[in-house]
Structure formats: C-alpha cells, structure tokens
C-alpha positions as CSV (number, residue, x, y, z in Angstrom):
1,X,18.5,48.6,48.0
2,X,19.3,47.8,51.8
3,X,16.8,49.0,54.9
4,X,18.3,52.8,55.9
5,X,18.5,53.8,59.6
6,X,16.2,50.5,60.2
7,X,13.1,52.9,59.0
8,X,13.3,53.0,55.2
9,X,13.7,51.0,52.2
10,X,14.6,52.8,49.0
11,X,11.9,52.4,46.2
12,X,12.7,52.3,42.4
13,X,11.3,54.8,40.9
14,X,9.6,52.9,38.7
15,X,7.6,51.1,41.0
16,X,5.9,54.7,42.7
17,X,2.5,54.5,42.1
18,X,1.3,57.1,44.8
19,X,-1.5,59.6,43.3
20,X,0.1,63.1,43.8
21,X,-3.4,65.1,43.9
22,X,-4.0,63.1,47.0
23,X,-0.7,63.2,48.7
24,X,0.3,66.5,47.9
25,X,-3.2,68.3,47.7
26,X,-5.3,66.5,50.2
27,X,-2.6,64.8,52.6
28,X,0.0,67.7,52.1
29,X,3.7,67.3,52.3
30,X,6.2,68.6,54.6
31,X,9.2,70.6,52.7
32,X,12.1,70.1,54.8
33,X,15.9,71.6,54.5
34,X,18.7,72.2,56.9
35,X,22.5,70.5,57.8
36,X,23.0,68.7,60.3
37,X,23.2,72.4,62.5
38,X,19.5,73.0,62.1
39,X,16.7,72.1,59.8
40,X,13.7,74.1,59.1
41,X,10.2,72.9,57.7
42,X,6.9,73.6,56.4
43,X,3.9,71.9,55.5
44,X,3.1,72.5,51.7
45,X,-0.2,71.7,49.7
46,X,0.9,73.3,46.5
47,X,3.4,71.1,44.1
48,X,3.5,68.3,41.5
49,X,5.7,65.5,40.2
50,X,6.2,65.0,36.7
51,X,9.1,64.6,33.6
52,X,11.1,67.8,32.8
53,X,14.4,68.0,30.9
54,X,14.6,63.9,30.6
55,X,14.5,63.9,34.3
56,X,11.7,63.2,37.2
57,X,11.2,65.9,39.2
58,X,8.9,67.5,41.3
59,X,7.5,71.5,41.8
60,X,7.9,73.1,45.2
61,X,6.2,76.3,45.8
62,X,7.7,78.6,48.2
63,X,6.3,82.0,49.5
64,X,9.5,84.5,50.6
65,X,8.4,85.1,53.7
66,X,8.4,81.0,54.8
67,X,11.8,80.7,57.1
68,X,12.0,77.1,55.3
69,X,12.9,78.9,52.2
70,X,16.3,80.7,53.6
71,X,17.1,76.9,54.1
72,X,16.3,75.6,51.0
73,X,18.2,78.4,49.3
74,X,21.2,77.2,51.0
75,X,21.5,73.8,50.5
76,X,21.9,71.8,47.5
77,X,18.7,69.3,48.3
78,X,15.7,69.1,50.5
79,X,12.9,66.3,51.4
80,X,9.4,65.8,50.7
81,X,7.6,63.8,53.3
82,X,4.7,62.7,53.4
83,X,2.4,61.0,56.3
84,X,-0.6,58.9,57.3
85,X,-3.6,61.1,58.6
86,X,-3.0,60.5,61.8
87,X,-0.4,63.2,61.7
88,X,-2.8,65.9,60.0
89,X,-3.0,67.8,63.2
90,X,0.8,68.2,63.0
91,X,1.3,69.0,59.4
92,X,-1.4,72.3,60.3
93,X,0.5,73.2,63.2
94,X,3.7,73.1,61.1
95,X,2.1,75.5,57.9
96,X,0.4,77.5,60.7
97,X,3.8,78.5,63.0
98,X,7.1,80.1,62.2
99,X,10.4,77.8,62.9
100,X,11.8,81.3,63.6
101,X,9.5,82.0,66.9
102,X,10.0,78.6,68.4
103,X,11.0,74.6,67.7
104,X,7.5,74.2,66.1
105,X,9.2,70.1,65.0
106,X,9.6,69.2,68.6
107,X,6.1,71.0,69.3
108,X,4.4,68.8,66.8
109,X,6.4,65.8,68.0
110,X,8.0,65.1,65.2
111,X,11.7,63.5,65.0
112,X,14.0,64.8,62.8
113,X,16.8,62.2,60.7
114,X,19.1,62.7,58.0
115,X,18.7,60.3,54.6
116,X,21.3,61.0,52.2
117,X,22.6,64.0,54.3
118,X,19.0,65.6,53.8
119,X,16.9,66.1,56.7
120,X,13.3,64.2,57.1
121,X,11.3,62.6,59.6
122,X,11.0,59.3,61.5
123,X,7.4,59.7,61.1
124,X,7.1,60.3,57.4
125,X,5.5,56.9,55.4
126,X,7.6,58.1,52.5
127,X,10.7,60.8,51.8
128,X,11.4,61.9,48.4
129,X,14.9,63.4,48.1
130,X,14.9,66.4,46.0
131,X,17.9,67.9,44.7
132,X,17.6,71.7,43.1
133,X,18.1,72.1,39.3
134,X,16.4,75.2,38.7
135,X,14.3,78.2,40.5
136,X,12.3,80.9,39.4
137,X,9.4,83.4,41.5
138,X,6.4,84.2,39.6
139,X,5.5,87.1,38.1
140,X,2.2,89.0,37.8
141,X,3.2,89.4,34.1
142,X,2.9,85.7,33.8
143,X,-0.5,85.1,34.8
144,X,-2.9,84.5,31.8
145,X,-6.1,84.7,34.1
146,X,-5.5,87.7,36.1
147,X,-8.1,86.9,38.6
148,X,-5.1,84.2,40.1
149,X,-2.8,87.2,41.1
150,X,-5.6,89.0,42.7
151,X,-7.0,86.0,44.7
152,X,-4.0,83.7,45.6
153,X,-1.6,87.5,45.7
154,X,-3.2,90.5,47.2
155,X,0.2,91.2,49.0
156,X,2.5,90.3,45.9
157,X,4.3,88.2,47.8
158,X,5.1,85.2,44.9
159,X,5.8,82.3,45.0
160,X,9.6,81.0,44.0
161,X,9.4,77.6,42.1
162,X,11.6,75.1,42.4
163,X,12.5,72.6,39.9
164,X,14.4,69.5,41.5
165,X,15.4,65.8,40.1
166,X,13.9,62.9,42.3
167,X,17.5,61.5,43.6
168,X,15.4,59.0,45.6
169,X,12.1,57.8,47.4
170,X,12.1,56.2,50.7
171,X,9.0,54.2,51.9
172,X,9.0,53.2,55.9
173,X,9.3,49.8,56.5
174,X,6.8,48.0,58.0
C-alpha cells in the first residue's frame, strides 16, 4: 500500500483503531460527494461504523434539505474525513452554510482532491472511502420512544440513512 498524491497512505483495515464516538461525535466528520465537475460537503456529527451483511461499513445520516445529499444520491461513493481540532472552526462553518449560496470549501480554506475518484480534502488526517449499498429515510412509525421524533423532528424533515462498505481508509502521512 504505496503513498497516494504524496498525502496519504492506505491503512488495513485491520489495523484502525480510531474511537468513532470521538471522531464522529465530538471531532465530527465531513461527508463529501461530487465528480470531478463539482463536489459538495457537509460536516456531520451523527453516524457510526460497525459489521453489517459480512461487511464493514459505516451509517451516514442525511437530512433532505442538505445540498450534499443531491450529491451523494448521484454518485456511487462518497468520503468521510475527518481532522485535527485545529480545523473545528471550519467543520462549523461547513454544517452552518449551504454549498448552494456560495463555495463555502474555498471559504473555510479547505482544498479539495480526489482518492479513488472520490472527492476529500488535503487537510483531512484520515479519509474513509465509502461506497453506497443500501438507503433508507426514517419514519415516525419507527421510533420506539416517541419523544425522538418530536425533539430531533418538529419539521418531519428525516433523515435518509445510508448503509455503505469501507472500500478504504487513508491516514495523512506524516
């Protein structure tokens, strides 16, 4: 597993030992999709990793209203990335602005690359490469403690989850 772009060194799988209720829930995570045309993303603090259908995959949560989603309905994979604090600042900005009023990535100074045709950032300390096996949005039907749909949905607007394999993880070289 050779040095990619001269940032990134693919990990083994086996060897990820990163806690995912710090990364994800107290670091956050920036969901990123797109071509090579344009690329959307969106800082995320809602997900997990974890073994589904003899596979390792992660959970990405997506609201319908996030532009990121239109992007990650089209394509067939999307990055996680994930960052040191010093970039906490940027990852609010990101979840707090639309890519659809203005090029909130440049704004944040972040610099977009592609790994494995999926777009990510220069910045990231690691990139998990996510490829889509299944989607579903939630339903108020669903919820066992009812209380959830009236705290985290007063406007209905559910989340879509996305089931996708880990096709690879990238740590930045140092």
């Amino acid at each position: 597993m050779g040095n990619i772009n001269g940032y990134f060194k693919q990990q083994d799988i086996k060897d990820f030992n990163s806690n995912p209720f710090n990364i994800i829930g107290k670091d956050w995570m920036l969901v990123t999709a797109g071509n090579f045309d344009k690329i959307n993303t969106m800082t995320a603090s809602w997900g997990g990793l974890g073994v589904l259908w003899a596979k390792n995959v992660t959970f990405t949560f997506i609201r319908p209203q996030r532009f990121t989603k239109e992007f990650v309905d089209t394509e067939e994979t999307y990055s996680l990335c994930f960052f040191d604090q010093s970039y906490k600042k940027a990852l609010a900005y990101l979840g707090e602005v639309s890519g659809r009023d203005e090029n909130k990535i440049e704004k944040a100074g972040l610099t977009p690359m592609f790994l494995d045709n999926t777009p990510c950032f220069e910045e990231a300390n690691m990139v998990i490469i996510c490829k889509i096996l299944y989607h579903q949005v939630q339903e108020a039907s669903s919820f066992i403690d009812g209380e959830f749909d009236k705290k985290m949905y007063p406007s209905k607007d559910y989340h879509t989850m996305y089931v996708s394999e880990i096709e690879k993880i990238y740590i930045k070289e140092r």
